[in-house]
N, C-alpha and C positions, 0 to 999 in steps of 0.2 A: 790488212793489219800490219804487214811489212810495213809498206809505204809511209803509214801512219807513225810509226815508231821511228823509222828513219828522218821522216821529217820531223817529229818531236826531238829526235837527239841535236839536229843541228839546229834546231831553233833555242833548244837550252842551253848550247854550246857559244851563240849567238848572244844570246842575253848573259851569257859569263862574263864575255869579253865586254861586252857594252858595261857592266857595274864596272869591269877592272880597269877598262877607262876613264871613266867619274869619278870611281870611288879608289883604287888600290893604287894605282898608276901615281896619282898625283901625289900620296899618301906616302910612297916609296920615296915619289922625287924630294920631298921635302927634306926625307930624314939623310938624304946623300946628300943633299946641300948642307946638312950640318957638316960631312966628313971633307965637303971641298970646298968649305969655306975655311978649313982650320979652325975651326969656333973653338975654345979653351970652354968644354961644356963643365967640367969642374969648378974654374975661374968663377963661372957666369953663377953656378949654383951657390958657391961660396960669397958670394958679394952681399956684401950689409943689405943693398936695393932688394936684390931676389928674398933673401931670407924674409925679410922686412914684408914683405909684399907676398909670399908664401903663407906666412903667419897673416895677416890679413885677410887673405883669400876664405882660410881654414876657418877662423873663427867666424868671420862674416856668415859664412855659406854655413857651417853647424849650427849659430845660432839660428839665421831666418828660416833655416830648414825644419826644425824643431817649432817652429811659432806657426810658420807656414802649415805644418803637417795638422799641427794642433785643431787649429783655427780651422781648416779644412774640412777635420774630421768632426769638429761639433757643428759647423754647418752642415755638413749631411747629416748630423742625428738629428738635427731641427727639422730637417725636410723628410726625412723618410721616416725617422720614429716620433710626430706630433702631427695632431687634427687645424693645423694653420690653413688659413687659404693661401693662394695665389702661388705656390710652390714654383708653378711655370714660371711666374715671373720674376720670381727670385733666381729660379736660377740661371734665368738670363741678366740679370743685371749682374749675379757672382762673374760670369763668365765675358763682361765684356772687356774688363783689362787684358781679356786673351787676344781682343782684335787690334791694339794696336802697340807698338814697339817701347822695348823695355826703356828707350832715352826717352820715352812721351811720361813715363811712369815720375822719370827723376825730375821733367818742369816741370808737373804737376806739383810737386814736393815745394821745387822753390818759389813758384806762386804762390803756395799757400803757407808753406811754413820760413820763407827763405828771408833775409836779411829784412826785406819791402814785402814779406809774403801777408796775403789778406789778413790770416786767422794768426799768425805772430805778432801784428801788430797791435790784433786785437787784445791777445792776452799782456803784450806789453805795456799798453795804455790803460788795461784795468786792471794789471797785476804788478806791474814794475817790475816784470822777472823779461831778462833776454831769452829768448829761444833761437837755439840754430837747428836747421835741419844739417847743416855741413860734418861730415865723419861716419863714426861707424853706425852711430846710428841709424843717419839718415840711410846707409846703404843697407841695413839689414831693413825698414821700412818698407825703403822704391825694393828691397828684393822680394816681401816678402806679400805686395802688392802686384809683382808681377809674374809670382809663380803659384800663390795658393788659390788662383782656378785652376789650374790644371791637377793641382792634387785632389780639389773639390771634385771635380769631375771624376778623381780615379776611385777618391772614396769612395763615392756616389755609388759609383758601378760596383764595387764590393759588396755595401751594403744591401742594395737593391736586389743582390742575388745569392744573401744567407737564406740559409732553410730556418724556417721558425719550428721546426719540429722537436728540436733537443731540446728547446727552451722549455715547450708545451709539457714535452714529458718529464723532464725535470719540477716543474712548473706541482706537476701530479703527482709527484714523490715526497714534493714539499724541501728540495733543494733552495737553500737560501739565494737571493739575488746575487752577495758575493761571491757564493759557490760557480755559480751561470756564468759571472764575469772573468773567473779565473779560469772555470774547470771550460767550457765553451767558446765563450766569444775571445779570449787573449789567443787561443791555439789556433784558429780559424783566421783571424786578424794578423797574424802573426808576421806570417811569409808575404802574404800582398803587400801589407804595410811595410815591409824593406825595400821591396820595387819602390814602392810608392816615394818613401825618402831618401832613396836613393836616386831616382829621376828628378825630384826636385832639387837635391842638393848638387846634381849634374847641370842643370838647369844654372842654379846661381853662380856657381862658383867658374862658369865660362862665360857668365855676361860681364859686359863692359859698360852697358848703357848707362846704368844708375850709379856704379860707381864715378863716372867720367862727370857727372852730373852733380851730384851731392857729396860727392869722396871731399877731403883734404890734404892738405900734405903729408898728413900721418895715416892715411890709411889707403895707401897705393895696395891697388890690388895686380894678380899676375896679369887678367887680359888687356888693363890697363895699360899696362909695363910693357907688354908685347905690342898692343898697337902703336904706343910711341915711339918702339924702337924701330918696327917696320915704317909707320909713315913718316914718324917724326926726322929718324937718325938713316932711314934706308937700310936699316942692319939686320937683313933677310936671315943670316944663320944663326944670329941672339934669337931672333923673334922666331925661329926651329925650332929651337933648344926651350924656349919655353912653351911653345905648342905641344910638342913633345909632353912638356909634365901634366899641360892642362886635360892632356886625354887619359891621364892615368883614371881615374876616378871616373870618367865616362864609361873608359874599357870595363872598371870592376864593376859598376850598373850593370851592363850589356853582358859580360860573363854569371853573374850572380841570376840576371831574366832570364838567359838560358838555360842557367841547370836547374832552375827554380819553376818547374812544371807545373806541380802541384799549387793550385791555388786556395785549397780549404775546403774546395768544396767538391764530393766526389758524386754527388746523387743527381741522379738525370732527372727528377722530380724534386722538386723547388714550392715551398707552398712558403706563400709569404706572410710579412707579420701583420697579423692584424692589432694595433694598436690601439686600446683602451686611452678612456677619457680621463684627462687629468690637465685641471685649470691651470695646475702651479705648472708644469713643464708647456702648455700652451705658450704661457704669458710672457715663463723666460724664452723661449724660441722667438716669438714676433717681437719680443724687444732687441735678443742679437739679433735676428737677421735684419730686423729694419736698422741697427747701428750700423753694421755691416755694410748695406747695401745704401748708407748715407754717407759713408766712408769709400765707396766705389765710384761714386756717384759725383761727390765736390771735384776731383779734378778735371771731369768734364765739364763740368761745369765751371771748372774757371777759367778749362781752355776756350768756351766757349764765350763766358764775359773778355779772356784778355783779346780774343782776336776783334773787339771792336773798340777798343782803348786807345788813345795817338801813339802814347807811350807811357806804359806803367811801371815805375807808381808815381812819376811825376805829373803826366798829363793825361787827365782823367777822361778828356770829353771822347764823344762819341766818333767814332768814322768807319769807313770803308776802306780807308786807305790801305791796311793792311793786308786785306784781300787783294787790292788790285795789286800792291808792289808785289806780291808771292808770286800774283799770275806774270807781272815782267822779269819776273827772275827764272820766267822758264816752267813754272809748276803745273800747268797745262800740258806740256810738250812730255815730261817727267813724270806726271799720272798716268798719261796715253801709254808711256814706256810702261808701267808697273802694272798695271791693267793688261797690257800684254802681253806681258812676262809671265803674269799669274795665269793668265788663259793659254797658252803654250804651256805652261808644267802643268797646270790641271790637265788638260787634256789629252798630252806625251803620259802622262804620269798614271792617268786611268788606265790608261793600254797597257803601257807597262809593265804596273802593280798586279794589272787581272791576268795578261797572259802568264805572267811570273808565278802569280799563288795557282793558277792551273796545275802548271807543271808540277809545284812543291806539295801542291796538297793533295793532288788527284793521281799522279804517277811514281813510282818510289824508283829508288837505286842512287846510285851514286852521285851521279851530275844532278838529279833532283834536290840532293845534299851539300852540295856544294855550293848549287844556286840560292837556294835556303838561308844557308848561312851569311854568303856575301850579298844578298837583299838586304837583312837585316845588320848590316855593318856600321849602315850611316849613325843607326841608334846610338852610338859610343863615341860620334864625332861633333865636337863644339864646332856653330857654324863659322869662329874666327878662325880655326886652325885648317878648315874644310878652306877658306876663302886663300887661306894663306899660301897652300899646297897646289889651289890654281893657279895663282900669281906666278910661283915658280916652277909649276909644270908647264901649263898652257904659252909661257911670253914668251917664247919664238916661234911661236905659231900661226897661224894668222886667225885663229878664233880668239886671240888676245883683243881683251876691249873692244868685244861684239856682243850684241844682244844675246847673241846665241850661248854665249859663254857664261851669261847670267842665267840663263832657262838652264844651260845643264848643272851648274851649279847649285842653284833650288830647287831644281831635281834629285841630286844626289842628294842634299842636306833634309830634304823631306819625304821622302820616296817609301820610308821603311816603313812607316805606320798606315798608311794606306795602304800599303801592300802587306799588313798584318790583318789589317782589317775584311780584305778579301781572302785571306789566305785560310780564317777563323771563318767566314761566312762557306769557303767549299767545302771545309771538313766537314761541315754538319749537314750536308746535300749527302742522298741515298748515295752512297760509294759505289752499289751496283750498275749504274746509269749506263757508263761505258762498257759494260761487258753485254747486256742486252743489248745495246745499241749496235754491238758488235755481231749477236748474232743475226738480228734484223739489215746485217749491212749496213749502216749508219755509220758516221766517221766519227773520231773523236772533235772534229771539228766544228761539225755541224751539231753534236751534242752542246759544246762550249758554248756555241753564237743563240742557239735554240730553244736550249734548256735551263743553263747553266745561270746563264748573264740575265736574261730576264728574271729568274726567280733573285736574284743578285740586286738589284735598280736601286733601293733604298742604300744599299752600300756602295752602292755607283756612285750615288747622290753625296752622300757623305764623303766620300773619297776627294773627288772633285773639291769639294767646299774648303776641307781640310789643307787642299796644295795652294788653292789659289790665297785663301786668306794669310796662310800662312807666306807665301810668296809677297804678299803686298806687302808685309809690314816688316819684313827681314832687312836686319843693316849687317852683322857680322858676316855675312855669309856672302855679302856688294862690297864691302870696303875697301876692298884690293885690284877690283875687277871692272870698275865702272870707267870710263871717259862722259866728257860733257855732253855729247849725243846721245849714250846709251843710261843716262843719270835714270834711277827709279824715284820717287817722291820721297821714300823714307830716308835718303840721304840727305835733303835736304835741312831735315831737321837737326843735324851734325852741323851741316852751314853755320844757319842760324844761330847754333849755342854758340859757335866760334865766334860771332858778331854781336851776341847778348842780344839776338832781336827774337826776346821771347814771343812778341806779339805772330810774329810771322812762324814761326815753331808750332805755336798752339792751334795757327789754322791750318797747318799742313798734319796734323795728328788728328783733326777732326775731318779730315777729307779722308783721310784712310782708315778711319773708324766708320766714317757714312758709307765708303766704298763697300766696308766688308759687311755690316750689319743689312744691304743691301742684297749684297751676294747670301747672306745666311737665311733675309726672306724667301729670298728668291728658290732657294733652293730646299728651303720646306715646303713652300707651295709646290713646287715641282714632285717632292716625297709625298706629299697628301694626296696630289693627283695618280700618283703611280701605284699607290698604296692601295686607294682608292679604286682605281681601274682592276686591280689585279681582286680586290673582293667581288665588283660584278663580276668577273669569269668564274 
């Protein structure tokens, strides 16, 4: 039992220093290059441009966050409170804007909506009205397209695990339905739903892709303004100083998820709602969610019509060409990199996250707490500001502009929810496992690999999924750190907009939608199998 403990402290002590190089190290270095560059952080914050661009930021990201939440939250009441079919496949098509990168979201936009875009020219020539996708709008749109799967997905999970029992009983007292919504569902709703909009409005207000895409000159946003200053003007301690604010709002996410325990729901018994028949809430469900999921739907679908266009909107006919000139600009060589980049953090990342939530959730004290904490850090960090604090930690190094420096980078930038998700799956494993084990002479280790991990596999599975897809379609988190050999796919769609060849954009966002919808089979089948196996034992 000694031995065991001994080797547990210095393997937590081990995975400390490992985060504090990925994640805190680089995070230090950043903010001292504010104090040795001289930056005039006042100066920078007082300037028309930041203010300007502060105020953009803000209203952008409150508004779509607010639409986004909305929107989220009555598509989960369509799927979990109505007799619709095909639920599954709704909510796979809600959640495919999650497989590819929020600059795929913004051509989507101007194909369809943009000066030449399909469905603008449509209403121009039958309504004589101009439409621009260009400005605030458009960005609150592409933002609000690229984050409300993921609040769908948080609702979902809330809803899916109220107790329908206060309702019932209420129900049999003869409490009125707005009594239920106030006295009931708004207090239970309450707390998740801040997480909730507060990860999304974390979400928008540190991307760059759809502003960079649909923005105008009046509505510069901060990460905009950051990436200019770093790639455009090379001005490492401007682009600090506003890294810096962009994590403020992250940070309060990540402080408000941690003290915010309680999630509404305190009963270990969960009886769910059975939902009565009613044509009028059917009819309006399958009509939003089928708009919805028609509206998810068209910019693949135009990425898919533009990638066989010569060039749109002037030459319409058919070819291949656009395919083959992406594969000579290297997008072969550049999938191969991003493919295994994803498969290197999947599978560093599994190990990881599982020896990591062992420690935190199976053994208490101090370093258990420390380690806790500093897992879950990256949660508060936007991947431009992560990308940026490599740049300037890592470039005298010689893991500068190496593969490897991309693998640990969307590691750090993805690493925390994986490893909540195992951390949440040991909690709820019989906590006495190790102390039996102990007196039968059993190691804690052979309990881990034996006991632990196998009843674990479905969360394996998901872990895995979650790094790599997420790994393929990341650009904030590559922007700083790539050369031409180690280029990923998803940069090239940055290219592209640079050179207005949408055509060649569109087929590089459908290769990493196919990559990752591939990967999402695959690794259901893999959870059905395991799932599967583990009922015959």
């Amino acid at each position: 039992m000694r031995s065991d403990r001994q080797y547990a402290l210095i393997t937590k002590w081990l995975l400390i220093s490992f985060f504090a190089v990925i994640v805190l190290f680089p995070l230090l270095r950043m903010l001292f290059k504010i104090a040795e560059s001289e930056t005039n952080i006042v100066k920078i914050m007082s300037s028309v441009n930041f203010h300007n661009a502060l105020m953009n930021s803000l209203t952008i990201s409150l508004t779509a966050t607010l639409i986004s939440v909305a929107l989220a939250s009555l598509l989960s009441w369509c799927v979990l409170r109505s007799h619709i079919r095909f639920k599954v496949l709704l909510t796979i098509l809600f959640t495919l804007p999650m497989l590819i990168p929020s600059f795929s979201h913004g051509i989507g936009l101007i194909i369809l909506f943009g000066k030449n875009g399909v469905i603008s020219n449509v209403i121009t020539d039958l309504l004589q009205i101009d439409v621009s996708i260009y400005g605030f709008w458009g960005i609150v749109i592409g933002s609000v397209m690229y984050s409300f799967p993921v609040a769908f997905l948080m609702v979902s999970d809330i809803l899916r695990y109220e107790d329908s029992s206060p309702y019932e009983a209420a129900g049999v007292l003869g409490v009125p339905k707005i009594r239920q919504l106030t006295g009931i569902s708004l207090p239970y709703l309450r707390k998740p739903m801040i997480i909730v909009a507060f990860a999304v409005f974390t979400m928008i207000i540190t991307d760059y892709g759809v502003p960079m895409f649909v923005g105008d000159t009046h509505s510069l946003t901060l990460p905009v303004m950051m990436y200019q200053e770093v790639i455009g003007q090379g001005d490492l301690g401007k682009g600090s100083v506003i890294a810096l604010v962009l994590l403020m709002p992250a940070v309060m996410a990540f402080v408000i998820d941690l003290l915010n325990k309680d999630r509404g729901n305190l009963s270990f018994v969960i009886k769910p709602f059975e939902t009565a028949k009613n044509t009028l809430r059917d009819l309006f469900s399958y009509t939003f969610c089928g708009a919805v999921a028609l509206l998810v739907l068209l910019p693949i679908g135009a990425f898919i019509v533009l990638t066989f266009l010569r060039h749109y909107p002037y030459d319409m006919a058919f070819t291949l060409e656009n395919i083959a000139k992406t594969f000579d600009k290297g997008a072969g060589i550049y999938l191969k990199n991003s493919v295994m980049i994803s498969l290197f953090v999947g599978g560093v990342g599994v190990v990881v996250a599982s020896v990591t939530s062992y420690f935190t959730a199976r053994m208490r004290g101090v370093t258990s707490k420390i380690l806790h904490l500093i897992s879950i850090t990256t949660l508060a960090i936007p991947g431009l500001v992560l990308g940026l604090s490599y740049a300037i930690f890592f470039s005298p190094t010689f893991l500068y502009h190496t593969i490897a420096i991309l693998i640990m980078v969307n590691l750090a930038h993805f690493i925390a929810s994986p490893y909540l998700m195992m951390y949440n799956t040991f909690n709820k494993l019989n906590e006495n496992l190790e102390d039996v084990g102990a007196t039968l002479g059993i190691s804690r280790i052979r309990i881990f690999l034996n006991v632990l991990l196998p009843q674990a596999k479905g969360t394996i599975a998901e872990m895995f999924m979650y790094l790599f897809v997420n790994s393929m379609m990341t650009i904030s988190a590559v922007t700083f750190l790539y050369t031409s050999e180690t280029k990923p796919i998803s940069i090239m769609i940055t290219s592209f907009e640079k050179d207005m060849n949408w055509e060649g954009a569109a087929f590089v966002s459908l290769m990493i939608l196919a990559v990752n919808i591939v990967m999402k089979i695959g690794i259901a089948l893999v959870k059905r199998r395991l799932l599967g196996s583990e009922k015959c034992v």
